[in-house]
C-alpha positions as CSV (number, residue, x, y, z in Angstrom):
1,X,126.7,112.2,155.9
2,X,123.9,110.5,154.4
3,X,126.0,109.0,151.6
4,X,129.2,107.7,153.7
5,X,126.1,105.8,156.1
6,X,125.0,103.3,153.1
7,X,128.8,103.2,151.6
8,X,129.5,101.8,155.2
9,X,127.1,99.2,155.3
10,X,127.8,98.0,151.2
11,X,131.0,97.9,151.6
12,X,131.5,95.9,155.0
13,X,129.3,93.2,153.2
14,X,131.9,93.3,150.4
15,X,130.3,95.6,148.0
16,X,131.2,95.5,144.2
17,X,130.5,98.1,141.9
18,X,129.8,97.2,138.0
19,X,130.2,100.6,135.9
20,X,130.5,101.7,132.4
21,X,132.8,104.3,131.1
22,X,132.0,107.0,128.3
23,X,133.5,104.3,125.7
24,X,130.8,102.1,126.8
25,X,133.2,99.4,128.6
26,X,132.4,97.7,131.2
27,X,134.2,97.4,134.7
28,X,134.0,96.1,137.9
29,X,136.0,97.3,141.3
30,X,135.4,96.5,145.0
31,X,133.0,99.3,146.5
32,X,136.1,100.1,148.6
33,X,138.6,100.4,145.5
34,X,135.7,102.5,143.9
35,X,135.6,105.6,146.7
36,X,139.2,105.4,147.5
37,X,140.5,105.2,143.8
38,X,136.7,106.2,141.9
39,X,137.1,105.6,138.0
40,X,139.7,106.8,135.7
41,X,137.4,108.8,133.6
42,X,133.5,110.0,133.9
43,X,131.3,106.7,134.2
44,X,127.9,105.3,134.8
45,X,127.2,103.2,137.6
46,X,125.0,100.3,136.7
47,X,124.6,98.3,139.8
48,X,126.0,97.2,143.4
49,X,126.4,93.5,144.0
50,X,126.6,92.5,147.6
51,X,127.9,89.5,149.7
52,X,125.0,88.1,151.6
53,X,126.8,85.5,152.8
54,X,125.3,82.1,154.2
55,X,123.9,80.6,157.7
56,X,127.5,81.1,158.7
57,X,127.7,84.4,158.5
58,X,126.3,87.4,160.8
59,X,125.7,91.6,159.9
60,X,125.7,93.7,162.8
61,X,125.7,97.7,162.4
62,X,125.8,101.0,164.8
63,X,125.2,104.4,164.1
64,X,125.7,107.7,166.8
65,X,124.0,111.1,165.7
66,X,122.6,114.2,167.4
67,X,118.9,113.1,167.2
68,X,117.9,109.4,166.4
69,X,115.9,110.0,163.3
70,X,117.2,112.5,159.9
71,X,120.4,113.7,161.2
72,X,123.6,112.8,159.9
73,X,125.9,110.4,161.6
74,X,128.9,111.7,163.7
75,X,130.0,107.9,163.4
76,X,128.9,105.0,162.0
77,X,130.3,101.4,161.8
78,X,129.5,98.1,159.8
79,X,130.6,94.3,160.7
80,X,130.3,91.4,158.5
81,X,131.5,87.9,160.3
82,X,131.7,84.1,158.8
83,X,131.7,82.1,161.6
84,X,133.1,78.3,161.6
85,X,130.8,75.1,163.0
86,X,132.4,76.1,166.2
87,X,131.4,79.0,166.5
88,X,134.6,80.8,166.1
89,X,134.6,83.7,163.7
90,X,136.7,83.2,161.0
91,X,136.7,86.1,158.5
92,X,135.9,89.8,159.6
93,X,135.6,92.9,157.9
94,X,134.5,96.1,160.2
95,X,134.0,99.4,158.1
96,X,134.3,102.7,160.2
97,X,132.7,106.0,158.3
98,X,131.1,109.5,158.8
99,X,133.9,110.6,161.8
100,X,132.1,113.9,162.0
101,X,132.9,117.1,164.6
């Protein structure tokens, strides 16, 4: 769905989620701990902080649903690359979400 589409994409960039919980204390988890695990009581989250990376590194995403425009994905898929002077890719995270019917 719509939801697993932006989860994709924030959490191939190395997403990290700053919440509060109902005693008003603060925490902070990788976007990937957060919807595998979620919190360990009711929270509030406050903000998403992404990796943008440097001149090094490179974003690439895909997306396959019925119609191009409002429809939800069937799959979807994120990369985030760092990339040496060389031009060999050093570090590489590929996030896979929505596997619909």
């Amino acid at each position: 769905g719509f939801a697993s589409d932006l989860a994709t994409l924030l959490t191939s960039c190395e997403g990290t989620c700053h919440y509060v919980d109902a005693e008003k204390k603060s925490h902070m988890k990788s976007l990937a701990d957060f919807l595998s695990e979620g919190a360990d009581e009711p929270c509030l989250l406050l903000r998403v902080t992404i990796n943008l990376g440097g001149e090094d590194s490179g974003f690439v995403s895909f997306r396959s649903a019925i119609r191009p425009r409002n429809a939800y994905s069937l799959i979807n898929a994120a990369l985030f690359y760092t990339m040496s002077e060389a031009k060999v890719v050093t570090k590489a995270r590929m996030v896979v979400g929505a596997v619909g019917k």
